[in-house]
N, C-alpha and C positions, 0 to 999 in steps of 0.2 A: 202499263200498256205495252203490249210488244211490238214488237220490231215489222212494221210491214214484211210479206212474207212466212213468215214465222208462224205456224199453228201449237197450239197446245194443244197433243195429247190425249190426257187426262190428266189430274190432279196431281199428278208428282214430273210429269217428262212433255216439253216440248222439241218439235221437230224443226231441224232448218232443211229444207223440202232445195233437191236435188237442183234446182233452178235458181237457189239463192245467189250462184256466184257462178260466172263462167268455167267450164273446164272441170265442178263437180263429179266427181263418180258415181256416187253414192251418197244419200241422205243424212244429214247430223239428228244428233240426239243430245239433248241438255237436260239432265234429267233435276228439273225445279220446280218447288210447287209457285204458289201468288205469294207465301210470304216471303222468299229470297227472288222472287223474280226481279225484283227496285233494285237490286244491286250487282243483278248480270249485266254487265260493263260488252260495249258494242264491239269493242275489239278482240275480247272471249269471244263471240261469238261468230267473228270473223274468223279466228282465227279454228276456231271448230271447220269454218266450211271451207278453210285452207288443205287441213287436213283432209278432206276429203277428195282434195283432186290428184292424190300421189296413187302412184300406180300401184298396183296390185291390192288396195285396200276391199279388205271385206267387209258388206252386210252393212257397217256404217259408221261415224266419227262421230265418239261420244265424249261427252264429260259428265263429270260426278257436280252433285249441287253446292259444291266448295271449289268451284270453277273459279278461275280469275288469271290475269295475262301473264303467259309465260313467254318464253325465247320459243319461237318458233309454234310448237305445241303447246293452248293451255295449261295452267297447271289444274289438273286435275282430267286430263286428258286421256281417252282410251283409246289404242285403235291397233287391229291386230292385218297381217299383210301375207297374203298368199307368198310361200316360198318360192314360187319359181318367178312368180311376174312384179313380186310385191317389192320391198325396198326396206332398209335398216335407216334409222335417221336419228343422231346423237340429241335434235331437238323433241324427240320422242320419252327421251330419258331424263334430259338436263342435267346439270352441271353437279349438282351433288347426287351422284352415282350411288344407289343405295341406301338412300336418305331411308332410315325406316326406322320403327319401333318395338322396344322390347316392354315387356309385362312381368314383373316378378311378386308372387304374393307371397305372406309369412302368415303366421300364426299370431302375432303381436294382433291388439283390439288398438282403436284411437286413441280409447281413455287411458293406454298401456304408455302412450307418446308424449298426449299433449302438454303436463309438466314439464317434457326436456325437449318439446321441440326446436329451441331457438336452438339448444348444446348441438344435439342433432343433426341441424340442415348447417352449422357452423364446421361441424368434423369433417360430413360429406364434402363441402364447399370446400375446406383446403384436402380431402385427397382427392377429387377428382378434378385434374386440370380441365379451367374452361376458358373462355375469352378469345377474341382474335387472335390468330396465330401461335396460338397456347401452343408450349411444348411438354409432353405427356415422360414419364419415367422410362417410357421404355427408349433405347439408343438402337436401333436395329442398324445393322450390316446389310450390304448390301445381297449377302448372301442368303441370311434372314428374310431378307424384304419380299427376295423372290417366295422363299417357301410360303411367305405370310399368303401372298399374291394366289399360290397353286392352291391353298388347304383352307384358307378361313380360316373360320372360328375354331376348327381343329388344327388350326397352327397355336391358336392362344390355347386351348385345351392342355395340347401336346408341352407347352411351356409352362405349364402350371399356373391356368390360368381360367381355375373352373374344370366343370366334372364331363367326362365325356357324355351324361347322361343329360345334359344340356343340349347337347347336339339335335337330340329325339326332336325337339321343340321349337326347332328352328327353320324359317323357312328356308327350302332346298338343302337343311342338315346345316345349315352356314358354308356353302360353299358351293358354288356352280361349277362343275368340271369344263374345261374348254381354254382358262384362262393363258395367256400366252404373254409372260412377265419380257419377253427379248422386245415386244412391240411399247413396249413402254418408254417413254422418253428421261433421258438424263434428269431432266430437271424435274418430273413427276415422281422422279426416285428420291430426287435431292427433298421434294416436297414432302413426303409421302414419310421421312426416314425418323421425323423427329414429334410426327403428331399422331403416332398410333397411341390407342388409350387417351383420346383427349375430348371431351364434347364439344367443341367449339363457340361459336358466337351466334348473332342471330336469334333464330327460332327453337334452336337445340337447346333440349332442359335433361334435367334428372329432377324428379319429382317425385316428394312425397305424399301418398294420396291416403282415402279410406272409401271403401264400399257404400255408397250411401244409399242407394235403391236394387232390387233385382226387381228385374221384369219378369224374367224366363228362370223359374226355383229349378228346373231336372237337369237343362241347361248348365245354369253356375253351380248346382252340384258336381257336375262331369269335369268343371274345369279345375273347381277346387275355391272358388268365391265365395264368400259370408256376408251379410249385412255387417259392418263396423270393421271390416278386417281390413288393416293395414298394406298396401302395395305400396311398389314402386314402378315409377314410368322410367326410362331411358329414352330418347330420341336424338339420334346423331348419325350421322354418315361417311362416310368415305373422305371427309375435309379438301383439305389440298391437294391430296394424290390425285383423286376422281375428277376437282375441278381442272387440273390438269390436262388427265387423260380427257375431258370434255374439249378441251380448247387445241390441243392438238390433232385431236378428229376433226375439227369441225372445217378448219385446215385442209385436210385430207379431204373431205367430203363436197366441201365447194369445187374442188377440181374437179373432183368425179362426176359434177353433178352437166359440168360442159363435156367431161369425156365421154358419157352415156346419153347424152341431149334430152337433161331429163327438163320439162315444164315446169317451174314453181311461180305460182303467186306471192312467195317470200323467200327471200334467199334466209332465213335464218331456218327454212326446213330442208336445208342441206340434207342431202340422203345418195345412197350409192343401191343398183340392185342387190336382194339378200345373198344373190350365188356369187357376188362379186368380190376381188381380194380385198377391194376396202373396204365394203362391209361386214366378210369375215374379221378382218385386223382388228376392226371397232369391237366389233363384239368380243373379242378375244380377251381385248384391252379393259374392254369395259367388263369384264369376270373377275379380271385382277381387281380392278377398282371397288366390285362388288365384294368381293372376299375381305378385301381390306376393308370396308364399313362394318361386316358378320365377327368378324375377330376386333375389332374398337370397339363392339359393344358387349362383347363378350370380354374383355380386361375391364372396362368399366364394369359392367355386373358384377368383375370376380372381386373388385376393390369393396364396389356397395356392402357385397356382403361382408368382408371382413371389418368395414366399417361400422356397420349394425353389430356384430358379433361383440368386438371389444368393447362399444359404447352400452353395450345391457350386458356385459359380462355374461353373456351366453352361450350354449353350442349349439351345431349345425341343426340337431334335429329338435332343441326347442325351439331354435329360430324359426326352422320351418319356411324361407328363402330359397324357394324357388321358382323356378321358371314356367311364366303360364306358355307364352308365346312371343318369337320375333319375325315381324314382316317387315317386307321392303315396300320403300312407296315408291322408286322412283326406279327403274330395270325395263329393260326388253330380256325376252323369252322365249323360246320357243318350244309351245306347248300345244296340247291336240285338244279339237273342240269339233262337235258338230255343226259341219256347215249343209246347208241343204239336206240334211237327214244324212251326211257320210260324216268319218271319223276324217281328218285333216289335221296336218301339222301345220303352224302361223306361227309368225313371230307376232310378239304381244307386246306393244309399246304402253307402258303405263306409266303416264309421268302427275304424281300427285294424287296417286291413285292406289291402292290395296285390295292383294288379289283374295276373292272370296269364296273359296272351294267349298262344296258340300258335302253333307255325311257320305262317303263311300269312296270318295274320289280316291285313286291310287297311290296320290301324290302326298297325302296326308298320314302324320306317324299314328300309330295304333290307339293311342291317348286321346284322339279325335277323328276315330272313325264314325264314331255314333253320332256325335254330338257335329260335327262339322267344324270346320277352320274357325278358331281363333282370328275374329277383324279387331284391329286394337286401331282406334280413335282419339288420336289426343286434340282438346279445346285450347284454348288460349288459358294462361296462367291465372286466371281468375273466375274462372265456369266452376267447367267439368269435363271430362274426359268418359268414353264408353269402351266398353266390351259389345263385340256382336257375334254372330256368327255367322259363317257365305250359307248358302243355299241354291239349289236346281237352278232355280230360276234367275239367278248369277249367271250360271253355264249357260244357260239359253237367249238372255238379254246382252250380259253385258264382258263376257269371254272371262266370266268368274270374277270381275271385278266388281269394287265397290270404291267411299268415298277415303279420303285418307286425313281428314282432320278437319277446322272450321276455316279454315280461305281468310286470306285479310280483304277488306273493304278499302283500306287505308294504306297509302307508299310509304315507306318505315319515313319519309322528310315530312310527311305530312301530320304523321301520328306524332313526330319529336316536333313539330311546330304546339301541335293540339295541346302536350301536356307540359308546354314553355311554366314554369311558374307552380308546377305541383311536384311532390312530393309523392311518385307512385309507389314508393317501398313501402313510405306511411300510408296513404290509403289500402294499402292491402294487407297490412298489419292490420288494422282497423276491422278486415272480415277476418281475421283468425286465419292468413296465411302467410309467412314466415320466405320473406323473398332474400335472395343475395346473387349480388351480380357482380362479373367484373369492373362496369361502367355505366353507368347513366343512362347514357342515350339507350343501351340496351333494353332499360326497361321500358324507359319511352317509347319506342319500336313496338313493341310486346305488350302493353298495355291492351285492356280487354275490347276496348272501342275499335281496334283498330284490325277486329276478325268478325267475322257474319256469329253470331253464338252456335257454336257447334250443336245443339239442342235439336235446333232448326234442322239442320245438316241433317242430322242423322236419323231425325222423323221421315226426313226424305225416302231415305234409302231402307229405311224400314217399313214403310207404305209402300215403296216402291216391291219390295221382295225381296230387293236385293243383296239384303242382310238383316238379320235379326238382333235386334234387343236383348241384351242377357242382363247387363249390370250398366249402371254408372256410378263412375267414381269421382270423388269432390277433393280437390289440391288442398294439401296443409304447409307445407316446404317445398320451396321451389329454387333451384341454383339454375343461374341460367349464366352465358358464356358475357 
């Protein structure tokens, strides 16, 4: 039942209508059908119509149906802000700057695997650092850090660390120009210096999957997917550095927010106007932070594959390891969208969310101009994960965005309360996938109960338009931090 006020839509999207909440601008949009409606939680949806009363917001304050509560902005939160009137705000991005996903398929089948998968996700497991606080092979300099900070993922290229032809595949080429390493603080540097190349803890995995259904055959031909063909997921972001550069903005932005006398219904949506120096600074900061997640996941790819390589004694091009696609889920942007029938630059806050271009868009490398943008979907370590694609109707609903994974239902205290007394490693050996983790509680956290089934999710957002179905893929090896 909803929420007095609140109308459904149609079948995928409810509206929280402009008079939900004092001081509103503009209209929310939740886009849920009635089976994930029982677990839209009231403070989402408060917190949607918070977002709606910062200034300069256009057209309207969305979330994706893997919505659930974040700092300031849900996660899974959309909302894009007129440059001259609108506002930059760090709780639009969150704390892990860049949080986003890579896709790498090969030529290996399942049955090519599942003999040595324990060997497999055991080799993976000790070379790629994960865990709280992990610290990763690389020792960077201070000198280093900066470059990493200007170039991204072609700063790991440039180190040997992967082929430049990875870059094609990447969203923004792995690097946003703009970043400004002087605005970066001491101790995000100190943060920042010992955990490049590291997946972390939490929800960050490297996983190994297989193709199990295509929906859309012309589709996963374009992108290079099989039924039974072997991938791998990456998901990790920016770590320490980014949380950093998050909490030293936020700093900054609370000031701002009495030096500009700006209105908030939450002070966690600190924000500065877009023309102003400190939300130029943020954003500057927040490039570096971004560049730094596009090049972590680029030395992790580049370890994967040498790890695959020597574990089947094979070469690059029977491996056949390479890169479908990498997006970011959690970035501001500023990109051009039509508003009231004109072309308009916005900045684009998308926090929990994955941007969904369609066929033609200019922004997209040549390997998906027909097919449209690579949306890569990861579920909880015991689903499934999809492949989609953006589409028009992206552009027009929701400033090219879509959903960016399955949402927990459950606070990681509550999920490590649930599975007090079981053995989660065992029961998912039990389905035929091959878990390892730094600690316990990790997987207790991450256990499948304790995410809405991304299935649901992503019927959403493919009824909805807002991305298409091409492939899902089913976990077999899972390392998590």
């Amino acid at each position: 039942m909803l929420p007095e006020k609140l109308k459904r839509i149609d079948d995928t999207k409810i509206e929280v209508p402009a008079d939900y909440k004092p001081g509103m601008r503009v209209k929310g949009i939740i886009y849920v059908d009635e089976i994930l409606e029982k677990d839209l939680e009231s403070h989402s949806i408060d917190q949607v119509a918070n977002v709606a009363t910062l200034p300069g917001i256009v057209n309207a304050s969305m979330a994706m149906p893997d919505v659930h509560t974040g700092y300031g902005f849900a996660i899974g939160g959309v909302a894009a802000f007129d440059l001259d009137e609108g506002i930059v705000s760090p709780g639009g991005v969150g704390y892990d700057i860049n949080c986003g996903v890579r896709l790498l398929m090969t030529n290996l089948k399942k049955i090519d695997i599942v003999p040595k998968l324990k060997d497999l996700v055991s080799v993976l497991y000790n070379e790629i650092p994960s865990g709280v606080g992990s610290k990763g092979k690389i020792r960077l300099t201070p000198d280093s850090e900066r470059r990493l900070m200007l170039n991204g993922a072609r700063w790991a290229v440039e180190e040997g660390y992967g082929e430049m032809s990875d870059l094609e595949r990447i969203e923004s080429g792995g690097c946003i120009d703009g970043a400004d390493p002087d605005l970066i603080s001491k101790k995000a540097y100190e943060r920042g210096r010992a955990q490049q190349g590291t997946l972390g803890s939490g929800n960050h995995f490297l996983e190994i999957q297989y193709v199990d259904e295509i929906y859309d055959e012309k589709s996963a031909n374009a992108i290079g997917l099989f039924e039974g063909q072997v991938t791998v997921m990456i998901h990790t972001g920016s770590r320490g550095f980014g949380h950093q550069v998050c909490t030293d903005f936020l700093e900054v932005m609370e000031r701002a927010v009495s030096k500009y006398k700006i209105e908030l219904p939450d002070r966690e949506l600190a924000c500065a106007p877009y023309k102003s120096p400190e939300a130029q600074d943020y954003l500057a900061a927040m490039r570096a932070a971004a560049n730094y997640a596009w090049a972590n996941r680029q030395c992790i790819m580049h370890w994967t594959r040498e790890a695959f390589m020597e574990f089947f004694g094979t070469s690059p091009r029977e491996l056949g390891m390479s890169l479908v696609y990498d997006v970011a889920h959690n970035i501001a942007k500023v990109e051009e969208h039509i508003v009231n029938g004109r072309k308009k630059k916005l900045v684009v806050h998308r926090k929990g969310a994955t941007r969904a271009f369609p066929p033609g868009h200019p922004d997209l490398p040549d390997a998906y101009k027909q097919t449209g943008q690579p949306v890569l979907i990861p579920g909880d370590m015991g689903r499934a994960s999809f492949v989609l694609i953006g589409t028009e109707k992206a552009m027009n609903e929701t400033f090219g965005s879509t959903c960016h994974g399955a949402g927990r239902v459950m606070s990681r205290h509550q999920a490590i309360r649930k599975a007090r007394g079981r053995a989660i490693w065992r029961e998912m050996e039990d389905r035929g996938i091959i878990v390892r983790s730094a600690g316990r509680e990790t997987l207790a956290e991450e256990m499948s109960e304790a995410y809405k089934d991304v299935s649901d999710v992503v019927d959403v957002v493919h009824r909805a338009g807002i991305s298409k179905r091409v492939a899902r893929l089913r976990p077999m090896g899972v390392i998590k931090g």
